[in-house]
N, C-alpha and C positions, 0 to 999 in steps of 0.2 A: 454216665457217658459210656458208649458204646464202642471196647477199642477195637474188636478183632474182625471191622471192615480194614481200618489202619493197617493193622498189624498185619493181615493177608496181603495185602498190597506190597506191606512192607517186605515181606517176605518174596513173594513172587518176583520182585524189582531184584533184592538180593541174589537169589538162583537165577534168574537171567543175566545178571553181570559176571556172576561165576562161571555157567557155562560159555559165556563169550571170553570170558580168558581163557578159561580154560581149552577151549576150543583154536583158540590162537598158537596160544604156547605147543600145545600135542600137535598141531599141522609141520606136517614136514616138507622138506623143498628134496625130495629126492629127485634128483638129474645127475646128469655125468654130463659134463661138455668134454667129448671126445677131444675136441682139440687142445693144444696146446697153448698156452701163451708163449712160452720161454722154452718151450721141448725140454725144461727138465722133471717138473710137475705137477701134476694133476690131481685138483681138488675135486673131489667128491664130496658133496654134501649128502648125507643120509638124516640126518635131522637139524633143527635149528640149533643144536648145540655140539653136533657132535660134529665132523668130515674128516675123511682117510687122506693121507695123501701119498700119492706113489712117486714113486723116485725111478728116475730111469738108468738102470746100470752103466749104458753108456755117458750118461751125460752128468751124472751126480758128482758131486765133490765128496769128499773123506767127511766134511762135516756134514753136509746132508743124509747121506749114510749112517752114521753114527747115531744121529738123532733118532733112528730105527729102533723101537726097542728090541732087543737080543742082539744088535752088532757091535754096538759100542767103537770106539776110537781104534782099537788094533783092527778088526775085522774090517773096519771098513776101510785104514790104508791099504790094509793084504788086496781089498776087492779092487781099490783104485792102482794099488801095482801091478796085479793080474792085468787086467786090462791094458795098463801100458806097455806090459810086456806081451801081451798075445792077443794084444787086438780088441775090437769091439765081441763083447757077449753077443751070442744069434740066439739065444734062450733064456729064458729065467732059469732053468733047469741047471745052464751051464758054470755057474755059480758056485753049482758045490764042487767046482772043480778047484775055487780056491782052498787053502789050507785050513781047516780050522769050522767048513761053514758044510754042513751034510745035508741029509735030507730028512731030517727030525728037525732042522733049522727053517731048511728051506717051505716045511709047509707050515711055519710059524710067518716067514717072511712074504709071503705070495700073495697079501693083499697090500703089502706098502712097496713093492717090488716091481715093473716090467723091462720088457726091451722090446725098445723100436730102432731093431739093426739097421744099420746101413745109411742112418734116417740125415745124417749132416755131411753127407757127398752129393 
């Protein structure tokens, strides 16, 4: 008996299931929906397992912040009492104006970070 019509078939059936997974899983959903749902964060997906999401300084809570990594629980009350004390942020930039947060920080932070001034008057 003659197996390696089988076994070719078999084989070829195998790599084509493989590449259609594999083809599935490596496809990415890259978009950015500009808009907001909630004006306070914005999912980015960059791959089917991975998305960023940013925080908007005027609108974020101390725990949303925190969950940033490098800000942690202080950094991010210091940023939510800046704020209540001097207003809405007009920058990402203006940030490192609170205590504690520079701009060795600030270019760690600037892809889970923006501000849309002005944006809830």
């Amino acid at each position: 008996m003659n197996l390696k019509p089988i076994l070719s078939y078999f084989v070829s059936a195998t790599s084509l299931i493989t590449c259609l997974v594999l083809a599935t899983s490596i496809s990415t959903t890259a978009f950015a929906d500009e808009t907001m749902q909630n004006g306070q964060s914005l999912e980015i997906p960059v791959s089917s397992k991975s998305a960023i999401t940013q925080y908007d300084l005027n609108l974020a809570s101390t725990k949303e912040l925190a969950s940033i990594k490098g800000i942690g629980i202080k950094k991010a009350q210091a940023i939510v009492a800046y704020r209540e004390l001097h207003g809405e942020f007009e920058s990402v930039e203006q940030v490192t104006k609170v205590k504690g947060l520079g701009n060795k920080l600030l270019q760690k932070l600037t892809p889970y970070i923006i501000v849309n001034p002005k944006q809830n008057k």
